[in-house]
DRENSE-111546 format. One line per field, with one value per residue (C-alpha): x, y, z; residue number from 1. Coordinates in Angstrom, 3 decimals. Layout:
<milos>
xx = (X;...)
yy = (Y;...)
zz = (Z;...)
n = (NUM;...)
</milos>
This chain:
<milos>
xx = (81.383;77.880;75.354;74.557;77.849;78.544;75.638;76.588;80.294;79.911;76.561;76.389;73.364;72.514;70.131;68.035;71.148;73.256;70.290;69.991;73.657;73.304;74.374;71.807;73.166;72.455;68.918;68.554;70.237;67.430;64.710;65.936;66.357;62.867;61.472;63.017;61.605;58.111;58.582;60.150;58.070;56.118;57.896;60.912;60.085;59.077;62.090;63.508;61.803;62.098;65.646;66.426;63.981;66.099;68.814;67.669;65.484;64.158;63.515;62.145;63.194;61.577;64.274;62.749;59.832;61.381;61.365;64.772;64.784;67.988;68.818;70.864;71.876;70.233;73.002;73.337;73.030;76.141;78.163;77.212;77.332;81.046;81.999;79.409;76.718;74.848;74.997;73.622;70.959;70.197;69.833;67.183;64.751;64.663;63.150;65.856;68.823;66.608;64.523;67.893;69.211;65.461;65.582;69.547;68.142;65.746;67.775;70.251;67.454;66.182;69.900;70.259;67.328;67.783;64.833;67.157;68.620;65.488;63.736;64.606;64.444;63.296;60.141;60.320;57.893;57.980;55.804;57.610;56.365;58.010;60.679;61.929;61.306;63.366;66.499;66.410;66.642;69.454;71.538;70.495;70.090;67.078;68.656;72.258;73.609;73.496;75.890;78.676;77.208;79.214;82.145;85.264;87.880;90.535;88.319;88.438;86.480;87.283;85.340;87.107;86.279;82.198;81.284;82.331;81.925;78.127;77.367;78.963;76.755;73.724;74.440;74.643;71.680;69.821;71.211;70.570;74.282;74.496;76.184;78.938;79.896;79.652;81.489;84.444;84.596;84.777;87.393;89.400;89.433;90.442;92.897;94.460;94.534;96.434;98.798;99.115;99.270;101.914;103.897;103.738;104.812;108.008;108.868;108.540;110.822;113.225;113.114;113.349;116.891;118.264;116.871;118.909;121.955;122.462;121.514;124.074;126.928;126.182;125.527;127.781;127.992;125.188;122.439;120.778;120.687;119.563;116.496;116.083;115.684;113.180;110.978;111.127;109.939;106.925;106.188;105.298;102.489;98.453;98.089;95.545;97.992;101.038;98.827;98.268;101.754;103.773;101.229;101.530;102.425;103.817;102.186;103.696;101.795;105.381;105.623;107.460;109.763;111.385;112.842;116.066;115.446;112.361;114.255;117.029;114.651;113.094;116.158;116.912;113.565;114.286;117.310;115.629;112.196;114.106;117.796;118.141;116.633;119.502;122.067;119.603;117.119;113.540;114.557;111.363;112.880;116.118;116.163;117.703;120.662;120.792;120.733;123.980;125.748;125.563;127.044;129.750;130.942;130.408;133.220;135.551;135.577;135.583;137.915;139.994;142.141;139.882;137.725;140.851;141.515;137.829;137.745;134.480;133.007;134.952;132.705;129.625;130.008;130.637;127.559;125.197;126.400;125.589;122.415;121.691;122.878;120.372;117.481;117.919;118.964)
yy = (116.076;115.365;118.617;119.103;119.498;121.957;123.760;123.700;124.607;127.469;128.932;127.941;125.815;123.348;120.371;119.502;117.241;120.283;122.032;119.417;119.891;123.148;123.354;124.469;127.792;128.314;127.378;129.973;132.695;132.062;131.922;135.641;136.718;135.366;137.186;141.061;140.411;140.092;143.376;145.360;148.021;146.936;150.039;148.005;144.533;146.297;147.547;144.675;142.359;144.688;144.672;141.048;140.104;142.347;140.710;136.782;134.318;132.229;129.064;126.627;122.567;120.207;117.125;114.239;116.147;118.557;122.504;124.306;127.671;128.418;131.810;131.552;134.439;135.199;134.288;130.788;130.049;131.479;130.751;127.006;127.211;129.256;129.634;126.708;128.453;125.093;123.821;127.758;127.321;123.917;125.046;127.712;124.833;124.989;127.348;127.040;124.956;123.232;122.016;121.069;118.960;117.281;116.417;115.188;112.635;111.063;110.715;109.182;106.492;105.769;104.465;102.690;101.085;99.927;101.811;103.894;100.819;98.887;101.693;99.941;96.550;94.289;92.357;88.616;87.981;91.020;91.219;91.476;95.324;95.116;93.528;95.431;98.960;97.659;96.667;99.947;102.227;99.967;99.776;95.978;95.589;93.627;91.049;89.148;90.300;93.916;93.269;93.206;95.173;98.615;96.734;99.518;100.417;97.622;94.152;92.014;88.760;86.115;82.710;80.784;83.951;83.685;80.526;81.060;84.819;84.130;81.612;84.183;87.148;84.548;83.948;87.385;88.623;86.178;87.697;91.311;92.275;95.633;96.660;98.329;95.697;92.590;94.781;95.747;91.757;90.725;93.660;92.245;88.316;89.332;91.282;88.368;85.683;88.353;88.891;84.840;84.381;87.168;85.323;81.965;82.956;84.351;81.688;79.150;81.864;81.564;77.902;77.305;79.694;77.670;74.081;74.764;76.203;73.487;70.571;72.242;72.453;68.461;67.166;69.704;68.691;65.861;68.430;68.753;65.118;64.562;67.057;65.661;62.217;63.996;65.337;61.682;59.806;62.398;61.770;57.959;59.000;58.844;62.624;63.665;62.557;64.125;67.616;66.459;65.009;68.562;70.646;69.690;71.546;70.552;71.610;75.014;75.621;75.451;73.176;69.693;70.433;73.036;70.708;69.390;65.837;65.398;66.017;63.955;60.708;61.632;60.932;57.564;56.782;57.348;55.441;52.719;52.350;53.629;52.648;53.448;56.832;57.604;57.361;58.288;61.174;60.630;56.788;54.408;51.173;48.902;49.573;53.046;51.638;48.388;51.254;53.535;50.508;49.075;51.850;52.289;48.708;49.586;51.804;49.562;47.032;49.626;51.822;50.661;53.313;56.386;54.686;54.095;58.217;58.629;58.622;60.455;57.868;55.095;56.711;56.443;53.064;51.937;54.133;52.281;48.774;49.606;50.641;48.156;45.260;47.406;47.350;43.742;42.880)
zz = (116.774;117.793;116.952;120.149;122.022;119.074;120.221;124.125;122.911;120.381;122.351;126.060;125.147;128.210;128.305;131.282;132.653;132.813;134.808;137.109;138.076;139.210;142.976;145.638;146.238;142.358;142.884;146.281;144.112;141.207;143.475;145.107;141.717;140.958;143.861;142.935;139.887;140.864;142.553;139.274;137.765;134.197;132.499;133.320;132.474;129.042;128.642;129.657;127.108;124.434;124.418;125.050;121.938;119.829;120.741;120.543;119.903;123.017;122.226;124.503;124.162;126.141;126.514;129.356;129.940;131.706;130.006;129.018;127.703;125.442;123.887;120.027;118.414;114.901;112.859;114.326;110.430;109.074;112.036;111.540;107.703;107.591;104.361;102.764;100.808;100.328;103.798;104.413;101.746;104.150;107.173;105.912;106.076;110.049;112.255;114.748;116.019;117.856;115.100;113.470;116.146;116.472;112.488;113.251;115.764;113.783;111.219;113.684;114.787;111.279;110.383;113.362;112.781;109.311;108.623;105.254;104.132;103.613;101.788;98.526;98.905;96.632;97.254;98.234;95.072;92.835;89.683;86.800;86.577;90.172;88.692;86.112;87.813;90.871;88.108;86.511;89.486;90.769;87.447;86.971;82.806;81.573;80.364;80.786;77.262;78.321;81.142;77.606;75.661;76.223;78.157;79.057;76.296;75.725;76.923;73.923;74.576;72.247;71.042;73.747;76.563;75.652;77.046;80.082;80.549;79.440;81.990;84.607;83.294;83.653;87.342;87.944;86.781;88.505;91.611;90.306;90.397;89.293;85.947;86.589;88.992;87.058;84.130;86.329;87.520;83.802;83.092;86.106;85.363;81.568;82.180;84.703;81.621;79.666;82.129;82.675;79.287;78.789;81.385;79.957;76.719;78.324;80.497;77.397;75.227;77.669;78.239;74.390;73.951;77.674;76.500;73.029;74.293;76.702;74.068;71.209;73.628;74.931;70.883;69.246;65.411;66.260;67.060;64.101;63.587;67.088;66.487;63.092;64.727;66.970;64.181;62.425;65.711;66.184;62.450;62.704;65.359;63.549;62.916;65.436;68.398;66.785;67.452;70.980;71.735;70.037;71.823;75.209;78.255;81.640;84.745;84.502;81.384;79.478;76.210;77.112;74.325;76.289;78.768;77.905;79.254;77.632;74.299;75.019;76.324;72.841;71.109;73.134;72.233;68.535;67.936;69.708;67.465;64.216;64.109;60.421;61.027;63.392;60.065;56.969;58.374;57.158;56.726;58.234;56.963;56.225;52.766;53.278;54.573;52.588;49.243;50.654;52.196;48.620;47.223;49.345;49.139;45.103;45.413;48.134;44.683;41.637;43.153;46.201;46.481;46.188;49.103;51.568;50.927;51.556;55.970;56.037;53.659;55.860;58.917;57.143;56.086;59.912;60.968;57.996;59.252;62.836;62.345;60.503;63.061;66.049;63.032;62.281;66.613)
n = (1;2;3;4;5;6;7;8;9;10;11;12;13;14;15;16;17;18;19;20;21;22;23;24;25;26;27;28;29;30;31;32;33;34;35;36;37;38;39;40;41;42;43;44;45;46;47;48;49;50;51;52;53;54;55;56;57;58;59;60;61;62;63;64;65;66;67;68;69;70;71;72;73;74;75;76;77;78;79;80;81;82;83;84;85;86;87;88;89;90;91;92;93;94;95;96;97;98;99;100;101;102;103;104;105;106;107;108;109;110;111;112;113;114;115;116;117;118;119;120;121;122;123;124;125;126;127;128;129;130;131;132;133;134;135;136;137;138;139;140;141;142;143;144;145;146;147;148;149;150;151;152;153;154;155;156;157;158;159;160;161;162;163;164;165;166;167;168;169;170;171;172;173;174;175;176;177;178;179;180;181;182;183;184;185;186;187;188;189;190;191;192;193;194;195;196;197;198;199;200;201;202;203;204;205;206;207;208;209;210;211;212;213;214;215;216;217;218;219;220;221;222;223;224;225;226;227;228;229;230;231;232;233;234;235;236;237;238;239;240;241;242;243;244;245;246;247;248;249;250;251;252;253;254;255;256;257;258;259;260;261;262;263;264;265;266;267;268;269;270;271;272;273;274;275;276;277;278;279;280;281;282;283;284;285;286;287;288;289;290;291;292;293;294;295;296;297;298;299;300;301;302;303;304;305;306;307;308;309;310;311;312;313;314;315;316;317;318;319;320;321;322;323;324;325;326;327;328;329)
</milos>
C-alpha cells in the first residue's frame, strides 16, 4: 500500500487533488465560515487555538504549488510502527508524516532511476588500488586460487577435476564473479559427475549380470571356453591397444563387453584368427594340436581297446583334427 493512501485512510489526510474536488457549495459554506470567524472575539480564537494545539500538530504540505494544511495526531508514530520497536526507533528520525512520505518519494525516484544500483559500480578503468578495494567489498577474492580454497564440506576435487575447474575459476575472476557464487557453481557441476558416474556404474553392473546370464544359458557347458577364447584373442593385441580395446565404452558410457553381441562377434572372431585356440585355450599355434593329436592316436595303437571305451577322448580327438583342418584351410 502506497504511504500516502495509508495516510489519507488511517487519518483523513487529503492532497490538493482531493481539495480541488470539493463541490461549490463546500467552497460557499467555507467562505461563511471564514467570514463569522473574522467577527469572533480574540478571547475566543485563544481559546480556540489553545485547545486545538493540544490536541495536534498542523502541518502544512505544499504538493503542485498549491498549500494543504493536514492535522495528525501525536502518536502517528506508534500507530504506524504497531508492535515494531525498530520501525518505531525509525520513524523517530522525521519530524512528521509528512517528512516521511517526502523521504519515501525520493527514495522511490532514486530506484527508478537507477540512481541505488549504480552506487557501486565498478569503474570502466579502475586502478589496481580501485581494483582490489572494489573486489573486497563485493566478495571477489584476489586471486583465482581463493575461489577453492575453503570450498563447502564434501567437494573433493581430484587430479582429473583441476584442470578444468582451474580454467573455470580463471574466467571467473576475470569477470569478478563473486565467491560464493562461483563456489556454489563448482559444488553444483561436481556433484552432477558423481551422480553420472554413480549411474554409469549401475547401468554397467546390471548389464554385466544380464549380458552373462543370457550368454551361459545360449553356450551352456561351452561358456567358459567361449570367454576363455575371448581373453586369448584380446591377448595377441600390442599391449597399449589391449588397454584401449578392454577399456572402451559405447556411447552410453557402458563397457562394450557388456553387450552380448559384442561378446559373441568376439568369439566368431576368435575361432576364425586362432582355430587351435578354440580346442587348446592359451594355444597361438599348430603345434598344440599336432602334440595332443599325437597322443591320442598313441593310445588308438598301444591300447585299442581302452581308447574305443574312452568317448570323451573320442570327442577330443574329432575337435583337435577340426581345428586343425580350419588352421591349416
Amino acid at each position: 500500500m502506497n504511504f500516502l493512501h495509508l495516510l489519507r485512510t488511517q487519518y483523513g489526510y487529503c492532497n490538493a487533488a482531493d481539495t480541488e474536488t470539493a463541490t461549490a457549495g463546500d467552497q460557499t459554506t467555507e467562505t461563511t465560515n471564514q467570514e463569522n470567524s473574522s467577527t469572533s472575539t480574540s478571547g475566543e480564537n485563544t481559546q480556540t487555538g489553545t485547545q486545538g494545539n493540544q490536541q495536534t500538530n498542523t502541518i502544512t504540505k505544499t504538493v503542485e504549488d498549491k498549500s494543504v494544511t493536514t492535522d495528525f495526531p501525536e502518536d502517528w508514530r506508534d500507530k504506524l510502527a504497531g508492535d515494531d520497536p525498530k520501525f518505531r526507533k525509525q520513524l523517530e528520525r522525521y519530524a512528521s508524516p509528512g517528512a516521511l512520505a517526502k523521504a519515501h518519494r525520493e527514495l522511490q525516484a532514486k530506484v527508478s532511476s537507477g540512481e541505488l544500483r549504480g552506487s557501486n559500480k565498478l569503474p570502466e578503468k579502475p586502478t589496481d588500488e580501485e581494483l582490489s578495494a572494489w573486489r573486497k567489498e563485493n566478495g571477489v577474492p584476489d586471486k583465482p586460487a581463493d575461489y577453492i580454497n575453503d570450498l563447502p564440506s564434501g567437494i573433493v576435487l581430484g587430479e582429473d577435476d583441476k584442470p578444468r575447474v582451474d580454467s573455470f575459476i580463471k574466467q571467473m575472476h576475470e569477470l569478478n564473479a563473486p565467491k560464493g557464487l562461483v563456489q556454489s557453481a563448482i559444488e553444483w557441476n561436481q556433484k552432477q559427475i558423481e551422480e553420472e558416474m554413480q549411474q554409469r556404474y549401475e547401468r554397467n553392473a546390471n548389464l554385466q549380470d544380464s549380458t552373462e546370464e543370457e550368454l551361459r544359458a545360449e553356450w551352456g557347458g561351452e561358456y567358459k571356453r567361449n570367454i576363455n577364447l575371448v581373453s586369448g584373442l584380446i591377448a595377441t593385441l600390442p599391449e597399449s591397444a589391449r588397454d584401449v580395446f578392454t577399456g572402451a565404452l559405447s556411447p552410453d558410457g557402458t563397457a562394450i563387453f557388456n553387450n552380448p553381441e559384442v561378446v559373441r562377434w568376439m568369439v566368431d572372431m576368435a575361432r576364425k584368427v586362432n582355430p587351435v585356440g578354440t580346442v587348446v585355450p592359451g594355444a597361438t599355434n599348430i603345434s598344440a594340436v599336432d602334440n595332443e593329436i599325437e597322443t591320442i592316436e598313441k593310445t588308438m595303437r598301444d591300447n585299442r581297446a581302452a581308447y574305443n571305451k574312452d568317448t570323451k577322448m573320442q570327442e577330443r580327438y574329432l575337435q583337435l583334427l577340426e581345428a586343425k583342418e580350419r588352421f591349416t584351410s
